[in-house]
C-alpha positions as CSV (number, residue, x, y, z in Angstrom):
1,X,11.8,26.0,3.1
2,X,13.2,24.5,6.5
3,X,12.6,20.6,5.1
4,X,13.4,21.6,1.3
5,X,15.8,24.1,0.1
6,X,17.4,25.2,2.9
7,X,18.3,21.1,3.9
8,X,19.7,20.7,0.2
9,X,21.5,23.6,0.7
10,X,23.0,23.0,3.8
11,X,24.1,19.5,2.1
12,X,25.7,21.3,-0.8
13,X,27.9,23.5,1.7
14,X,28.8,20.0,3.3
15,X,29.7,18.7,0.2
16,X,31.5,21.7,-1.4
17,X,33.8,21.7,2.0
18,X,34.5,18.0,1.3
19,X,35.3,18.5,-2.0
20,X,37.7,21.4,-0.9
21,X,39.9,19.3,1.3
22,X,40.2,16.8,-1.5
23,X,41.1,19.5,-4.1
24,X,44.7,18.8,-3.4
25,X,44.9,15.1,-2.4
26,X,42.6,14.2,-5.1
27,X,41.7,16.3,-7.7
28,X,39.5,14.0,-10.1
29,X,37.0,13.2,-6.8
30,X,37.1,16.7,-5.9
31,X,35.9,17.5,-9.1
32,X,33.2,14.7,-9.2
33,X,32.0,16.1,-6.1
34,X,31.9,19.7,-7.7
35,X,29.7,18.6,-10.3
36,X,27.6,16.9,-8.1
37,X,27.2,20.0,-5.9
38,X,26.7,21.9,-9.4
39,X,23.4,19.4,-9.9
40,X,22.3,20.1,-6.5
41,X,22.8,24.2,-6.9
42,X,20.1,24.2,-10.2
43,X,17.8,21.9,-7.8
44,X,17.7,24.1,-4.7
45,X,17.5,27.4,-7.3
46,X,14.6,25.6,-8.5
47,X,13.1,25.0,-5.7
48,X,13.7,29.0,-4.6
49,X,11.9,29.9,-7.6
50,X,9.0,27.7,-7.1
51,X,8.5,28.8,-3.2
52,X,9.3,32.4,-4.7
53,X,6.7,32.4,-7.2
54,X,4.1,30.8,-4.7
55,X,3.8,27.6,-7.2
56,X,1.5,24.5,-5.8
57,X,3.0,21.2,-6.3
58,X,1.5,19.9,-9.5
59,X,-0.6,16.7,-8.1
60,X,-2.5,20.1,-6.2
61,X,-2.5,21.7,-9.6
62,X,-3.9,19.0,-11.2
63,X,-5.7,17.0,-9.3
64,X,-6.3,19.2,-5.5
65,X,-6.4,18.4,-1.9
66,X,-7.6,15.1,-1.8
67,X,-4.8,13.6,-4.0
68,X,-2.6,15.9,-3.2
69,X,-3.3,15.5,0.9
70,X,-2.6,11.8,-0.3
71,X,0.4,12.4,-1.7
72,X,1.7,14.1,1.8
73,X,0.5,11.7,4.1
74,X,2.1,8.8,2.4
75,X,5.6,10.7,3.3
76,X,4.7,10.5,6.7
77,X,6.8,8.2,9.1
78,X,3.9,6.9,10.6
79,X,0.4,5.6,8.7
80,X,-2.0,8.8,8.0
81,X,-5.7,8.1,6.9
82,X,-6.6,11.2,4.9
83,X,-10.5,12.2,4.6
84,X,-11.3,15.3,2.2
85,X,-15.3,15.7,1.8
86,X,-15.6,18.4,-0.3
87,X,-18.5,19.0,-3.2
88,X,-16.0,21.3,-5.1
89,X,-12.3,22.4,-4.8
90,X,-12.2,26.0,-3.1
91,X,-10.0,28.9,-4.3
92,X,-6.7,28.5,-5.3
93,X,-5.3,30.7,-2.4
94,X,-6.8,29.0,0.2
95,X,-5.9,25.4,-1.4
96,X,-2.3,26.4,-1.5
97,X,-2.7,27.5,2.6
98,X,-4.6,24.1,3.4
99,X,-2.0,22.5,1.3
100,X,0.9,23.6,3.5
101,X,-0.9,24.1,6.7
102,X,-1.0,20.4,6.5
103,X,2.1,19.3,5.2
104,X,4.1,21.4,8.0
105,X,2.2,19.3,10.5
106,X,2.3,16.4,9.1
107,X,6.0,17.6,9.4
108,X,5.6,17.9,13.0
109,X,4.2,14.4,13.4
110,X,6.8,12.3,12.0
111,X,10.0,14.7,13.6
112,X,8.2,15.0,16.9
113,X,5.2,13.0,18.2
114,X,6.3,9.6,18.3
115,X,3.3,9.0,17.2
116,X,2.0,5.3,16.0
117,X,-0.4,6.9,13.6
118,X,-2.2,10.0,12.3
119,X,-5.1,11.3,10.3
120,X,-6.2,14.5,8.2
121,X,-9.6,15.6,7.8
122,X,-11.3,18.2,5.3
123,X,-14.3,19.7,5.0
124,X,-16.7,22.3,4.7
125,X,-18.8,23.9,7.1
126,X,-20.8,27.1,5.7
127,X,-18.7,29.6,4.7
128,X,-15.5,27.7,6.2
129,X,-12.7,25.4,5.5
130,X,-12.0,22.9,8.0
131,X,-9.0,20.8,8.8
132,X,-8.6,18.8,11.4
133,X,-4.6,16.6,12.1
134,X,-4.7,14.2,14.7
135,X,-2.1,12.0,15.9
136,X,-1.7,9.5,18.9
137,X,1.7,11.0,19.9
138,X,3.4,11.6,22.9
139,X,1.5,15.1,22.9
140,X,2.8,18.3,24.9
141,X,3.2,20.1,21.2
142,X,2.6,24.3,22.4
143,X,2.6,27.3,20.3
144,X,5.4,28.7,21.9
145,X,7.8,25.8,21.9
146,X,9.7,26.2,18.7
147,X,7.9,24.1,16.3
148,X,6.3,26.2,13.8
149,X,2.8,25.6,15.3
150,X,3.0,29.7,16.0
151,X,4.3,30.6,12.6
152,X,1.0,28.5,11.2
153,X,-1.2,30.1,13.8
154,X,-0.1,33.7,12.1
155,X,-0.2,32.9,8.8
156,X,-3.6,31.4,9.0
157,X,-4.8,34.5,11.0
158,X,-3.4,36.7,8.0
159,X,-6.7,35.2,5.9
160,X,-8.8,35.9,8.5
161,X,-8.4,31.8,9.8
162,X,-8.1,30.0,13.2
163,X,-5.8,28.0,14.7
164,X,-6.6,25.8,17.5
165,X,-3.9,23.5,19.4
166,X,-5.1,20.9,22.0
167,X,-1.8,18.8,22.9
168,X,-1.9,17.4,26.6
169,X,1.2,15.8,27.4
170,X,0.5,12.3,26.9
171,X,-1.2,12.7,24.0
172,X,-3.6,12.8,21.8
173,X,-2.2,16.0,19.7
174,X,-5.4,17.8,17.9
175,X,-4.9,20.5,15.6
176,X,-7.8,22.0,13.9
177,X,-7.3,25.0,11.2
178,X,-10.4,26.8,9.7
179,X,-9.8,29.1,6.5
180,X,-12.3,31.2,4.9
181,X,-14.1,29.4,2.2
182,X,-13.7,31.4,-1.5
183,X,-14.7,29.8,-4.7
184,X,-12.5,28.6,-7.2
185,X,-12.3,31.7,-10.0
186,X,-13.4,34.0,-7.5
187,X,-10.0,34.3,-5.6
């Protein structure tokens, strides 16, 4: 929400106060900037909806962590090597949580670690989902310093999950997230 809607709605509230002080000076590129600010209203709703409804982005749909891990890292500011070893996709629920779990960190790498590069491991241990981020940042990352890592820590303890932070300042910055394993079709 913080990176998506909310940041193209913020935007549009720039933009409709711009187009505001030009309503009397310029009409015609006031109104051009109306109707752009009209395209980005149907986008954010869009994006509302989709957060609303709890809908994974397609290429996790379709295709699951691996691509869709992919897909994440190579937004990153900074090179990310993904590895996902996994014999078979696991529920849909916990998908989505890995899904997010990493993107919001790999969120947190490219806004805060100065980091020169990164990587995202997956796999399965037993009856566990394993994720391990890594990058060679500037480190001192803390669960009570504002940057979401204790929103993730709660959300993945709401599934019965861990999260573990090892940041020293100076780096390395180690995050490593475990989520029950559930087959796919069994929720």
């Amino acid at each position: 929400l913080h990176d998506g809607a909310q940041a193209r709605l913020v935007a549009l509230a720039m933009g409709l106060g711009l187009a505001k002080e030009k309503l009397l000076e310029d009409p015609e590129a006031a109104a051009s900037m109306v109707d752009e600010a009209h395209g980005e209203v149907k986008l954010a709703l869009q994006e509302l909806r989709d957060l609303a409804r709890g809908i994974h982005p397609a290429v996790l749909t379709d295709r699951g962590l691996d691509a869709a891990l992919s897909a994440i890292a190579s937004r990153c500011t900074v090179p990310v090597k993904v590895t996902v070893d996994l014999a078979e996709r696991p529920a849909e629920a916990i998908e989505g949580i890995a899904y997010f779990t990493v993107s919001e960190l790999l969120q947190n790498v490219s806004k805060h670690s100065a980091a020169r590069s990164a990587s995202v491991e997956v796999w399965r241990r037993d009856d566990r989902l394993l994720i391990q981020v890594r990058d060679d940042g500037r480190g001192g990352a803390r669960l009570d310093g504002g940057t979401g890592m204790a929103g993730l820590s709660e959300r993945l303890g709401a599934v019965d999950g861990l999260f573990v932070l090892e940041s020293p300042a100076g780096g390395p910055t180690i995050v490593t997230a475990e989520l029950p394993w559930r087959r796919r079709g069994k929720g």
